[in-house]
N, C-alpha and C positions, 0 to 999 in steps of 0.2 A: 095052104097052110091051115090045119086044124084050128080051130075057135079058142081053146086050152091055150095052146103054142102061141096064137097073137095075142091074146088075153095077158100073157103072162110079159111079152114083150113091150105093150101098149102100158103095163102097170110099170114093169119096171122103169121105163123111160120119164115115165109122169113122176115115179116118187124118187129119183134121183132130181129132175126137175126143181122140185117142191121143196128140195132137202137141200140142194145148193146158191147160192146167191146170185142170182140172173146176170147182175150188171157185171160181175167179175166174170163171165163167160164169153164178155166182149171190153171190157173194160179196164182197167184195174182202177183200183179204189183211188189210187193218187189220181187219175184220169179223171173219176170221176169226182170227186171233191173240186180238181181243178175245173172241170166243163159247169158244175153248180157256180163255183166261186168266179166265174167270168161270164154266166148269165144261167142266174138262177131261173127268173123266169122276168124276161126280157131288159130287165137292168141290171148292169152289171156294179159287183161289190166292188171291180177294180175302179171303176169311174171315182169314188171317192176314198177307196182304202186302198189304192195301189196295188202293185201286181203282187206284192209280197203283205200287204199289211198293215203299212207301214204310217200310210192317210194322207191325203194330199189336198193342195188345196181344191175347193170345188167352184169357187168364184170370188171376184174381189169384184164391190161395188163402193157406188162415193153416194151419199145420201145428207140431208144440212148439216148429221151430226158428224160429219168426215167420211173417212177411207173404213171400210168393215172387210172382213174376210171370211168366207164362211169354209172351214177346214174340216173333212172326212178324217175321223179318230185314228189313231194307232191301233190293232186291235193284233197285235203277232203276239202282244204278251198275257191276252183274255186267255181264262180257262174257260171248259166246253162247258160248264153251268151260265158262267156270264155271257158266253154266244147264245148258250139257251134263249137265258131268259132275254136277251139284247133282241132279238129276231123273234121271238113270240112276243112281242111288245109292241107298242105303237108311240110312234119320235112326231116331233115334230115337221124333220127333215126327212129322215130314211123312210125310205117305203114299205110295207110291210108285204112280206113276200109267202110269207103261208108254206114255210120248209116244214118237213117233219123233222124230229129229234137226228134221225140218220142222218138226213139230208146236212144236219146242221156239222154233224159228227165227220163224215166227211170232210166237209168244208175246213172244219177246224185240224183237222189228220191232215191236211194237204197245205194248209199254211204251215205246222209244225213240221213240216219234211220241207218246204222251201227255206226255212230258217236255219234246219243244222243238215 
């Protein structure tokens, strides 16, 4: 095959590449929101927010001042600024997991399609 010919073949393959969305070419976006949302990077949001979002509890302890419970939020009804800013943040409890914006947008596109 002439130099031209693969040249031309090697660019078109790279800038269709470059031009389409990697993860959607094995993926789809609910997939992927849901594979971030059940283990972003090695703990998962279900352990405390439930499979849908809903928050569950994550422990119940007894200490002199009684019974406490420590409850994972509701978060099905957050808009994608307050996941923003909720996960680019650092809690007391929640981990901080270092998503980018997609990563977060995702996530939140995937809770909102388990909802309605």
């Amino acid at each position: 095959m002439p130099i031209s010919i693969r040249f031309i073949l090697i660019f078109s393959l790279i800038s269709s590449i470059l031009q389409g969305d990697e993860r959607e070419s094995f993926m789809s976006e609910y997939e992927y929101g849901e594979m971030l949302y059940k283990n972003p990077r090695g703990i998962s949001c279900v352990a405390c927010h439930g499979d849908a979002g809903e928050g569950k509890t994550i422990v119940e302890y007894h200490d002199r001042d009684g019974k406490h419970t420590l409850h994972g939020s509701d978060i099905r009804k957050s808009n994608l600024a307050t996941m923003i800013k909720a996960l680019n943040g650092y809690h007391d409890v929640m981990p901080r997991y270092y998503l980018t914006n997609d990563e977060i947008e995702a996530i939140y596109k995937y809770l909102r399609q388990k909802l309605y």
